[in-house]
SEKE-294827 format. One record per residue (C-alpha): z, y, x; residue in one letter. Coordinates in pm, 1 decimal. Example, Ala and Ser with C-alpha at 12.3 -4.5 7.8 and 13.67 -1.06 7.14 Angstrom:
REM SEKE-294827
DRENTOR       c3       c2       c1 marpa
DRENTOR    780.0   -450.0   1230.0     A
DRENTOR    714.0   -106.0   1367.0     S
//
This chain:
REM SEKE-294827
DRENTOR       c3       c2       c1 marpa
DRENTOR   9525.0  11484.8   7633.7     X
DRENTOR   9465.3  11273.9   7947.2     X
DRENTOR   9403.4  11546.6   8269.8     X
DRENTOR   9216.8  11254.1   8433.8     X
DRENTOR   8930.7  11258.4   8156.0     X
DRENTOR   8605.6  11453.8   8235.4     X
DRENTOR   8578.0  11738.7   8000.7     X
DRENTOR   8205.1  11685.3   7975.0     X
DRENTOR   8059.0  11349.9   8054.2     X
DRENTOR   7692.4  11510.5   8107.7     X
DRENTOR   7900.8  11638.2   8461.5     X
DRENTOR   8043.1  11300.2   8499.8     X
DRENTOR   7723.4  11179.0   8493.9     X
DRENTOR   7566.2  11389.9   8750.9     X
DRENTOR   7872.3  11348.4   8983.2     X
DRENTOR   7805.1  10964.3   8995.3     X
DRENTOR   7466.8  11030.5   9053.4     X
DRENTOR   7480.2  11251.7   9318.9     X
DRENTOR   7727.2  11031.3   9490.0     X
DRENTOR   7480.1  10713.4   9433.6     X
DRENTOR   7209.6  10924.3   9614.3     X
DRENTOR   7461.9  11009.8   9884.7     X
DRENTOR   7605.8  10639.7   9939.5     X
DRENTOR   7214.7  10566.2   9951.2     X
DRENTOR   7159.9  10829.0  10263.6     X
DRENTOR   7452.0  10726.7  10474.4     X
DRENTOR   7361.5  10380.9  10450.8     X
DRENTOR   7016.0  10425.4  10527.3     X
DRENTOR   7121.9  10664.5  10802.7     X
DRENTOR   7307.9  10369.2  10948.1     X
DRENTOR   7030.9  10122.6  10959.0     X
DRENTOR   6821.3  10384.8  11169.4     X
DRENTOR   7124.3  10400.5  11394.3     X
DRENTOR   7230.6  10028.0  11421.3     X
DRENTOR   6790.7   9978.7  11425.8     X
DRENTOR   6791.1  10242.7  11714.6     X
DRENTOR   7062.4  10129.2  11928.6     X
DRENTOR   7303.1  10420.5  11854.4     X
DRENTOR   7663.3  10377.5  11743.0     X
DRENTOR   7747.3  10490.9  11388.1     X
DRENTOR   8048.9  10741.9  11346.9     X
DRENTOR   8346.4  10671.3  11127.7     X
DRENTOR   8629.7  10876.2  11030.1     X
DRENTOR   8969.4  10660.6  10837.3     X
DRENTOR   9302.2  10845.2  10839.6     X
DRENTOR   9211.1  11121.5  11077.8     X
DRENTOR   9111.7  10904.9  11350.0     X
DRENTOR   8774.6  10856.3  11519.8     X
DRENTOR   8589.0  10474.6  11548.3     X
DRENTOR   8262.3  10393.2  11636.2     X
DRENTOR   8079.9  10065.2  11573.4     X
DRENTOR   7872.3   9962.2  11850.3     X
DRENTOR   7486.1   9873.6  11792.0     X
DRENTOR   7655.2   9483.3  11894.7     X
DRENTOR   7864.5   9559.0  11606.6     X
DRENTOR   8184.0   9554.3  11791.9     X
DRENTOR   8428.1   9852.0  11610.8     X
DRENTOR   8590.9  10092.0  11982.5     X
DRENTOR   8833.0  10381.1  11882.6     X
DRENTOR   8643.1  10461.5  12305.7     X
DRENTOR   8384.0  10731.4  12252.4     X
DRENTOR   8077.4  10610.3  12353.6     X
DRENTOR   7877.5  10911.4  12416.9     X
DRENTOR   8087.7  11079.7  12653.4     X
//
């Protein structure tokens, strides 16, 4: 038996949903942001980069 395979595909189901519905939020959440002038957050590897409402990517935090 494959320990990859979902047990139940009904849960596979929801998890793909709920993760469609998530994806959907952030990037909605970074329109406002880019629409606003404020620099979305982003997190790869541990470390910290911001892109800049110019849409220039700083590893510099911008709010301090």
């Amino acid at each position: 038996m494959n320990e990859n395979r979902p047990k139940n595909i009904e849960t596979y189901r929801r998890a793909i949903e709920i993760q469609r519905i998530g994806n959907r939020a952030v990037r909605k959440a970074q329109e406002e942001n880019r629409r606003r002038g404020i620099p979305n957050a982003y997190s790869r590897n541990g470390k910290l980069y911001f892109e800049l409402p110019d849409g220039k990517l700083t590893d510099k935090n911008p709010f301090e």
